[in-house]
Backbone as XML, in Angstrom:
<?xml version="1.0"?>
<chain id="A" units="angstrom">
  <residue number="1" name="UNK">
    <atom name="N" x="16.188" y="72.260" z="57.015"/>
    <atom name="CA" x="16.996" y="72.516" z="55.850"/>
    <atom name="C" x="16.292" y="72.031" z="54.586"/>
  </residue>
  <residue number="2" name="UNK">
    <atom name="N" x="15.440" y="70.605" z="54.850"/>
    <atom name="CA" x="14.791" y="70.786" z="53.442"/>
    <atom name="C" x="13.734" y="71.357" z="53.058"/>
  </residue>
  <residue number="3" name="UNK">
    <atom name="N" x="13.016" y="71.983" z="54.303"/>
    <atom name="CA" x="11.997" y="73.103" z="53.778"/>
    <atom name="C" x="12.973" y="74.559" z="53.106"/>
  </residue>
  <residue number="4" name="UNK">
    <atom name="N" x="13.911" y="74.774" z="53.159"/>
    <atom name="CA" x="14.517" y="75.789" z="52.730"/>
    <atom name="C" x="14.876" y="75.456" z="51.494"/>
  </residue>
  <residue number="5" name="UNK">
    <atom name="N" x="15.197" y="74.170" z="51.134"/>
    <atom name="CA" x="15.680" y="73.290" z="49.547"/>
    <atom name="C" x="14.749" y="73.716" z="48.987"/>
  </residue>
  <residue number="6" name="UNK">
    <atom name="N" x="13.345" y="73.268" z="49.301"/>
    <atom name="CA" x="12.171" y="73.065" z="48.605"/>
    <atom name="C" x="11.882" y="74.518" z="48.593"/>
  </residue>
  <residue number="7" name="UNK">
    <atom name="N" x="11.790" y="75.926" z="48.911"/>
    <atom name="CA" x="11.696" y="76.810" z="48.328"/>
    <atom name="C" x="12.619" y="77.189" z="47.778"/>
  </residue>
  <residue number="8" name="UNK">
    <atom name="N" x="14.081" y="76.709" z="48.028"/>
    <atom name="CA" x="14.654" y="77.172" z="46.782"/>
    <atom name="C" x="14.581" y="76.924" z="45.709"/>
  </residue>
  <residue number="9" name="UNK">
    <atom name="N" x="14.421" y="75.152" z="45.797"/>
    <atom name="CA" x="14.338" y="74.581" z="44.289"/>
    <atom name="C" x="13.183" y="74.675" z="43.450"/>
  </residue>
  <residue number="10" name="UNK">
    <atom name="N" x="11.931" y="74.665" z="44.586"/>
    <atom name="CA" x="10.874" y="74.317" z="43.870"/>
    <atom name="C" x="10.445" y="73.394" z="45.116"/>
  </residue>
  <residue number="11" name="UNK">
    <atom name="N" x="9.149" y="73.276" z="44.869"/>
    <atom name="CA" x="8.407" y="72.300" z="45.238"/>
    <atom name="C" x="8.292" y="71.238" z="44.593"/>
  </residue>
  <residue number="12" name="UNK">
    <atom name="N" x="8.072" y="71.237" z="43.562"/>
    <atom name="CA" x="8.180" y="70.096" z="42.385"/>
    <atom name="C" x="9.026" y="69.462" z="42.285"/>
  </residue>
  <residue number="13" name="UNK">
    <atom name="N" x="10.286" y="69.870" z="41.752"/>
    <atom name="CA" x="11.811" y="69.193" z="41.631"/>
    <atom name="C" x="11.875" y="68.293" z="42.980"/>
  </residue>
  <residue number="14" name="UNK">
    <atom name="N" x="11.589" y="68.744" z="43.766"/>
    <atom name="CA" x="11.955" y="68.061" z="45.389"/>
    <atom name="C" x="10.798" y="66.698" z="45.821"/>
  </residue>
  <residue number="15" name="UNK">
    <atom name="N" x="9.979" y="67.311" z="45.093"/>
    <atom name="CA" x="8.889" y="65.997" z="45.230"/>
    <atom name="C" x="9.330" y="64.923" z="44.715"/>
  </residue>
  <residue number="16" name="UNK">
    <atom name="N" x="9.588" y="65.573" z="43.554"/>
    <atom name="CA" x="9.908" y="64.608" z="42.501"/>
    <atom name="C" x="10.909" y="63.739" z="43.002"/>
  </residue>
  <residue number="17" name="UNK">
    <atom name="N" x="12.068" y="64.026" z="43.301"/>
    <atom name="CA" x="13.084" y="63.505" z="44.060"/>
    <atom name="C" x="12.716" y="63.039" z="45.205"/>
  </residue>
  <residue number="18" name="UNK">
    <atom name="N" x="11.764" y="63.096" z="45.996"/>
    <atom name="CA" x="11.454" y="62.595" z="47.259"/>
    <atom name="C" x="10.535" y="61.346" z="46.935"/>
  </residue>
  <residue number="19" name="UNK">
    <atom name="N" x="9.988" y="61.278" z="45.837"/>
    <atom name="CA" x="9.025" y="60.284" z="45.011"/>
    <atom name="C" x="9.594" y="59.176" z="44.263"/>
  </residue>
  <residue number="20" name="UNK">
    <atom name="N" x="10.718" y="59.675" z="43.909"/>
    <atom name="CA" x="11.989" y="58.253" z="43.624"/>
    <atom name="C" x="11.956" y="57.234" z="44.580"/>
  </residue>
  <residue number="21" name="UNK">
    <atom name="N" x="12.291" y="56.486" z="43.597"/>
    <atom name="CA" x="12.886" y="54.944" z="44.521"/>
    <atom name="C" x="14.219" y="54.843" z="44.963"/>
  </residue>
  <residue number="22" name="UNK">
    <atom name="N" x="14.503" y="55.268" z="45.220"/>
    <atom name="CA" x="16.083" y="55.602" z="46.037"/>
    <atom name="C" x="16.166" y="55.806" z="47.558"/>
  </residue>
  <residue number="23" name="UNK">
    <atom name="N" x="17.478" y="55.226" z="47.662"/>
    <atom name="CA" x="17.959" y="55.310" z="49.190"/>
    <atom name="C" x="18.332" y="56.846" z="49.809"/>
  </residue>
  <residue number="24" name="UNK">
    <atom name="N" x="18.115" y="56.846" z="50.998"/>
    <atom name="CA" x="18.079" y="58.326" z="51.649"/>
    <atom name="C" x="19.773" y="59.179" z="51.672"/>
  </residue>
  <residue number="25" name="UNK">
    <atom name="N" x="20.205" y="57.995" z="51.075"/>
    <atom name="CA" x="21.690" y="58.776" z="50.953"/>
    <atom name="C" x="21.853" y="59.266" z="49.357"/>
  </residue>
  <residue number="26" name="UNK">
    <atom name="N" x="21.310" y="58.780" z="48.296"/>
    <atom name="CA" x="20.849" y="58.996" z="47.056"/>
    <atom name="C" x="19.921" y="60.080" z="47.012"/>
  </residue>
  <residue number="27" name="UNK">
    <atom name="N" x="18.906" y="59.800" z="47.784"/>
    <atom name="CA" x="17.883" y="61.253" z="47.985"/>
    <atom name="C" x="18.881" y="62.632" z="48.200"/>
  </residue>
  <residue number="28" name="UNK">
    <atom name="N" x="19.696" y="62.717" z="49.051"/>
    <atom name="CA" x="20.651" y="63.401" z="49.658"/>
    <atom name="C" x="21.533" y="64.220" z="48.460"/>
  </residue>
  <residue number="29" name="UNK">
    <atom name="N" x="22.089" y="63.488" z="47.667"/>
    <atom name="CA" x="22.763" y="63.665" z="46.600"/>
    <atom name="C" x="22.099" y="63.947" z="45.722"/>
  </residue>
  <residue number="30" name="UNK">
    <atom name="N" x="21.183" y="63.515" z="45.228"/>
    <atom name="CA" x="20.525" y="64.669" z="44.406"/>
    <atom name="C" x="19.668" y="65.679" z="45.188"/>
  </residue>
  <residue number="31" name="UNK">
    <atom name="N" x="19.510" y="66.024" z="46.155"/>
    <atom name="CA" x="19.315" y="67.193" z="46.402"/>
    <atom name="C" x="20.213" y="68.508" z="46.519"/>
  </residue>
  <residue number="32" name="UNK">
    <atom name="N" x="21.553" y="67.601" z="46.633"/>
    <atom name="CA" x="22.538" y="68.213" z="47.069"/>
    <atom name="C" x="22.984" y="68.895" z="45.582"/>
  </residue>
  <residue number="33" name="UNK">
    <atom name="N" x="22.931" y="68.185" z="44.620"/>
    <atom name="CA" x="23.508" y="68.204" z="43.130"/>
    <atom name="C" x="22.481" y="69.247" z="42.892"/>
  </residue>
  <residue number="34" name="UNK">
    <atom name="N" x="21.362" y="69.333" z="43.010"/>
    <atom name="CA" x="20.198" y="70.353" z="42.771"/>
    <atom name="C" x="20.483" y="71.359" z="43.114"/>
  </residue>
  <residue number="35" name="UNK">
    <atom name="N" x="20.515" y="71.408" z="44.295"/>
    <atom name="CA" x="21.084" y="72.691" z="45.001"/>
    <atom name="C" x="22.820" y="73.539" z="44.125"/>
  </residue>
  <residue number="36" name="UNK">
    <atom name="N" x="23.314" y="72.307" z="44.264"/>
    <atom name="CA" x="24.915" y="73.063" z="43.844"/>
    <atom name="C" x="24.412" y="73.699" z="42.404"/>
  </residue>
  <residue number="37" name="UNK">
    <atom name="N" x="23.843" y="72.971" z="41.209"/>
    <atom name="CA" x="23.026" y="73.304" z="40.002"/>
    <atom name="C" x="22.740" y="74.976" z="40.064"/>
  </residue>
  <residue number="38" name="UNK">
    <atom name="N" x="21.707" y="75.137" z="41.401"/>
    <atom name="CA" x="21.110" y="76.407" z="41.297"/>
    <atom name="C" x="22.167" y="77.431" z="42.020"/>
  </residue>
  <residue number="39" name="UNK">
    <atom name="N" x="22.777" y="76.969" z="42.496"/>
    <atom name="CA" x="23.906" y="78.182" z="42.959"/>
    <atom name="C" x="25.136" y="78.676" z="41.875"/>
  </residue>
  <residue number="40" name="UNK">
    <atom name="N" x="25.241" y="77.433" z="40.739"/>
    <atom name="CA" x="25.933" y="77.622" z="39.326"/>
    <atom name="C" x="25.491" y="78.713" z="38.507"/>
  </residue>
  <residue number="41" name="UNK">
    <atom name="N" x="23.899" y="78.364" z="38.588"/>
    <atom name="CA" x="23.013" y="78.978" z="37.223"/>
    <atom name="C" x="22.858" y="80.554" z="38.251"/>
  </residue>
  <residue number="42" name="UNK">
    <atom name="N" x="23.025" y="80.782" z="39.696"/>
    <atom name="CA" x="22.660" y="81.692" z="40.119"/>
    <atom name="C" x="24.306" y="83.116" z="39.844"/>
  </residue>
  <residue number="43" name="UNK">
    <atom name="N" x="25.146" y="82.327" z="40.215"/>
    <atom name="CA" x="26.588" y="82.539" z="39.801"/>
    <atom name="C" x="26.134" y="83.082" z="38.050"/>
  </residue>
  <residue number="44" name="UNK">
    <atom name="N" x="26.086" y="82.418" z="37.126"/>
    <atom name="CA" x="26.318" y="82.708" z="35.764"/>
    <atom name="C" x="25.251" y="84.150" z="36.088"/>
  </residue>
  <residue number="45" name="UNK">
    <atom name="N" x="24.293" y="84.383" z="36.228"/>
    <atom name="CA" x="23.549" y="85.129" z="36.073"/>
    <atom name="C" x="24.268" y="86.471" z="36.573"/>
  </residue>
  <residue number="46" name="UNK">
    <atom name="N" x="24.739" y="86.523" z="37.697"/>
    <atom name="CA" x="25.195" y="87.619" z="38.254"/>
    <atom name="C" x="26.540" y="87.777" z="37.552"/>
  </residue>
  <residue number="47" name="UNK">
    <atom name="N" x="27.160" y="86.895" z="37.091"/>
    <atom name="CA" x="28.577" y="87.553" z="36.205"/>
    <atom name="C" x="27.824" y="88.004" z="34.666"/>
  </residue>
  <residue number="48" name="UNK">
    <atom name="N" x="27.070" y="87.719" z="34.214"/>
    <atom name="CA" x="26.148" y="88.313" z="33.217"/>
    <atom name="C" x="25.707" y="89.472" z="33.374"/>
  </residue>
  <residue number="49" name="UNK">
    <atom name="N" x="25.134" y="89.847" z="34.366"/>
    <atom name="CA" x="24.289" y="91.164" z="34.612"/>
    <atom name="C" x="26.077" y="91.916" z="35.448"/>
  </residue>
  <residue number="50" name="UNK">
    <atom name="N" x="26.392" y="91.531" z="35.669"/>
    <atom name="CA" x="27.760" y="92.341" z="35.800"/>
    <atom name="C" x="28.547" y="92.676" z="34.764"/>
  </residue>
  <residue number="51" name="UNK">
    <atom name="N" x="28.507" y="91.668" z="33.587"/>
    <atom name="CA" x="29.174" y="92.238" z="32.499"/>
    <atom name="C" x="27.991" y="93.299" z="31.561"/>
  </residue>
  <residue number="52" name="UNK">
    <atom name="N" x="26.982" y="93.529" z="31.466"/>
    <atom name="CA" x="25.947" y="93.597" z="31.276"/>
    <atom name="C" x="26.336" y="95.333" z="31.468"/>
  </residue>
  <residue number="53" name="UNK">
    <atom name="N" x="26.343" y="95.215" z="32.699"/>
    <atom name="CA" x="26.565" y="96.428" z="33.525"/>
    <atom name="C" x="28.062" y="97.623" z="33.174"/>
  </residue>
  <residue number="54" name="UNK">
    <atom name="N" x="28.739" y="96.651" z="32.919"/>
    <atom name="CA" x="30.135" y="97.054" z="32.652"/>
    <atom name="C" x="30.251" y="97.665" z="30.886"/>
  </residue>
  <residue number="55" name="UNK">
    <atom name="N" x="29.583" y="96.878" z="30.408"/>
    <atom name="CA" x="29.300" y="97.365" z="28.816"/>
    <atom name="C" x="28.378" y="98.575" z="28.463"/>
  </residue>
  <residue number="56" name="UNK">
    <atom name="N" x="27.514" y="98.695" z="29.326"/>
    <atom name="CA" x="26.715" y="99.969" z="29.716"/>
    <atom name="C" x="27.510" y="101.547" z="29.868"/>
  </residue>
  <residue number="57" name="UNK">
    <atom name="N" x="28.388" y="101.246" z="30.974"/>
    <atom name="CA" x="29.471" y="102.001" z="31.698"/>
    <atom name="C" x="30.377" y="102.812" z="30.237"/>
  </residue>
  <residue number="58" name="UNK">
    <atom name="N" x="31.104" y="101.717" z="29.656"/>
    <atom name="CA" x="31.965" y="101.158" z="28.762"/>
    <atom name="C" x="31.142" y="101.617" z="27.270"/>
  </residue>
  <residue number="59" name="UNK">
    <atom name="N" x="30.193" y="101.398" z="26.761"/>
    <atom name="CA" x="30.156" y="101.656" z="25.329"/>
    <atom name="C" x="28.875" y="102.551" z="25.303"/>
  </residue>
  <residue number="60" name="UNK">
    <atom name="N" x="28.214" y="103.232" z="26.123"/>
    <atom name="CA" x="27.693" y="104.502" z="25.940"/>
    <atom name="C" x="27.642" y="105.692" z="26.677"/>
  </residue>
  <residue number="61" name="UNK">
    <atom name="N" x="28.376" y="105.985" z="26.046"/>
    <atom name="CA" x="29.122" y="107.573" z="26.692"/>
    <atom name="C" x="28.203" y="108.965" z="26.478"/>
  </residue>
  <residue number="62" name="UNK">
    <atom name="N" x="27.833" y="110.044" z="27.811"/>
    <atom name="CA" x="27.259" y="110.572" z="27.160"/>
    <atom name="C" x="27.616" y="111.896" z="26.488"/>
  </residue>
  <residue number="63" name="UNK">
    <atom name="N" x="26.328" y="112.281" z="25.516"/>
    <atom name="CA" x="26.764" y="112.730" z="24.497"/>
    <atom name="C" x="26.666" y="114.693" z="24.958"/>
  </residue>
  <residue number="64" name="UNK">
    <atom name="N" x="27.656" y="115.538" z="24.754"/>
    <atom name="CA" x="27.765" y="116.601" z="25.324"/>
    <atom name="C" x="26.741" y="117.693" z="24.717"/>
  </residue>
  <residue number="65" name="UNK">
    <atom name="N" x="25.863" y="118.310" z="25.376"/>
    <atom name="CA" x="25.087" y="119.318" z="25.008"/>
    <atom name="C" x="25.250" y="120.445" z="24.566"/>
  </residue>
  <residue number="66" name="UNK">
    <atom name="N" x="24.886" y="120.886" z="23.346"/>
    <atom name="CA" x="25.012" y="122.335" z="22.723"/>
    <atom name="C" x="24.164" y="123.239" z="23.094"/>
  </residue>
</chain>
């Protein structure tokens, strides 16, 4: 499971966090907080490109040929 973190998050972010001085239940939690983070920012994105999509639909209509 944390080889799957670490390509989700990054390699970096996870190092980084694995490179802290913190206890393995602290490690845990911020990985965990990382993770929930990117499933937020992954969420906003897709209600974006859904509204995105909907305004498309919605404010250009096409125009009838003579």
């Amino acid at each position: 499971m944390i080889k799957d973190m670490e390509i989700k998050l990054g390699s970096i972010i996870v190092g980084r966090i694995n490179s802290a001085r913190m206890s393995e239940s602290e490690r845990q939690v911020a990985i965990n907080a990382m993770h929930d983070a990117d499933l937020l920012v992954d969420a906003f994105v897709w209600v974006a490109k859904k509204i995105e999509q909907l305004g498309e639909r919605t404010f250009l209509k096409p125009v009838p040929k003579h």
